[in-house]
Every structure is written in structure tokens, then in C-alpha cells.
C-alpha positions in Angstrom: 25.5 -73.3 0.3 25.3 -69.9 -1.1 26.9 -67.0 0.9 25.5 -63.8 1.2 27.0 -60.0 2.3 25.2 -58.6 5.8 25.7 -54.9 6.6 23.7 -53.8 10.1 22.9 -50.9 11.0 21.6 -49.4 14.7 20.2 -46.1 15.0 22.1 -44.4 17.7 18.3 -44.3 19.6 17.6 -47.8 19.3 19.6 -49.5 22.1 17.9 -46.8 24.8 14.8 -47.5 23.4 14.6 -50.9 23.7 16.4 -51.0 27.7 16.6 -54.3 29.3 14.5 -56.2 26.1 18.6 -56.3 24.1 18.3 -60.1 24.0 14.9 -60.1 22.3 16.1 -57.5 19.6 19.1 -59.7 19.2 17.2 -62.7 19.1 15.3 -60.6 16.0 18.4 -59.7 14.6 19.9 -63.2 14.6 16.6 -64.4 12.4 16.8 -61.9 9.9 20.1 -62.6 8.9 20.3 -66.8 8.6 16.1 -66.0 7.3 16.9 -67.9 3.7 19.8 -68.3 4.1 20.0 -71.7 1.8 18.2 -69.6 -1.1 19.9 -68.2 -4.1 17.4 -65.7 -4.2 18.5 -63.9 -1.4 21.7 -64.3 -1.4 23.5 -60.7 -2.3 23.3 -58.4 0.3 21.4 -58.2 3.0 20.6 -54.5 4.9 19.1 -55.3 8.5 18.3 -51.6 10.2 17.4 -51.3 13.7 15.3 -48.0 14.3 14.8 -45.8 17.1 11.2 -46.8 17.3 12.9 -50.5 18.7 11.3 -51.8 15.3 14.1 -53.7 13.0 13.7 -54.0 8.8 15.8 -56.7 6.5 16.3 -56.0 3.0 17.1 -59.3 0.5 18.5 -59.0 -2.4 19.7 -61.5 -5.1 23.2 -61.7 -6.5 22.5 -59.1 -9.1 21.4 -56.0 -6.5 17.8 -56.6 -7.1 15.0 -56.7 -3.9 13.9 -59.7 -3.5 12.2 -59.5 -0.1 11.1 -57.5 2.9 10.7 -58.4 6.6 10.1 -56.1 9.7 10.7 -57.2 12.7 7.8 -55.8 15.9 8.6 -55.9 19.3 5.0 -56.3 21.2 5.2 -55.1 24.9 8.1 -56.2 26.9 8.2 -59.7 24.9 10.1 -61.1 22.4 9.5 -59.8 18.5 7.6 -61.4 15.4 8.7 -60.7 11.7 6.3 -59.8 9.4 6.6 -59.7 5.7 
């Protein structure tokens, strides 16, 4: 099992944004960050950043700093999000 460092961050706009919908973002949130989780390749640091549009980004990177993947997470409507790469 490799371990890896999270660091969120939430826009100060993004939680009255998104109102009554909190568990879906969450939900979103709670992806990103076991997403890979088994995989060396992404497991140095990962930046999740929540946005005052409601939309959330992860940044992976490998032990040595490097990117090694995007994902943004969309909410559509009231519903729950999809990640998208």
C-alpha cells in the first residue's frame, strides 16, 4: 500500500454556492482523494481545490513532485457530481 499527502482546499464561496447539495460535493471529494489510491504513480501529494463556481479539481503527483494526473469534478443541476479527466 503506498501512502500519499492530501492538502484541501475550499474557497471561502464554495460552501454558499453549492447550499443544500454539501453531501454530493463531499461525496466528490471523498473520490478524489482514495481515486488511485493503490498506485505508485500518484502517490506524492495530492491538491483537491473546491472553487466558488461549486466545481472541484485534484492534482496527482508521484513521489518525486511531478503531475501525473488531472480530474475535475462537475456538479450537473441539483444532482450528484461526475469526474472528468
Amino acid at each position: 500500500m503506498h501512502t500519499r499527502t492530501t492538502e484541501i482546499m475550499i474557497d471561502d464561496n464554495f460552501l454558499p454556492f453549492i447550499g443544500d447539495h454539501a453531501s454530493h460535493a463531499f461525496a466528490a471529494i471523498g473520490y478524489l482523494t482514495a481515486w488511485a489510491l493503490h498506485s505508485e504513480r500518484y502517490s506524492g501529494k495530492l491538491t483537491i481545490y473546491a472553487d466558488r463556481r461549486g466545481e472541484i479539481s485534484a492534482t496527482y503527483r508521484n513521489p518525486a513532485g511531478e503531475t501525473t494526473y488531472t480530474m475535475l469534478a462537475v456538479q450537473h443541476g441539483d444532482g450528484p457530481y461526475s469526474t472528468h479527466s
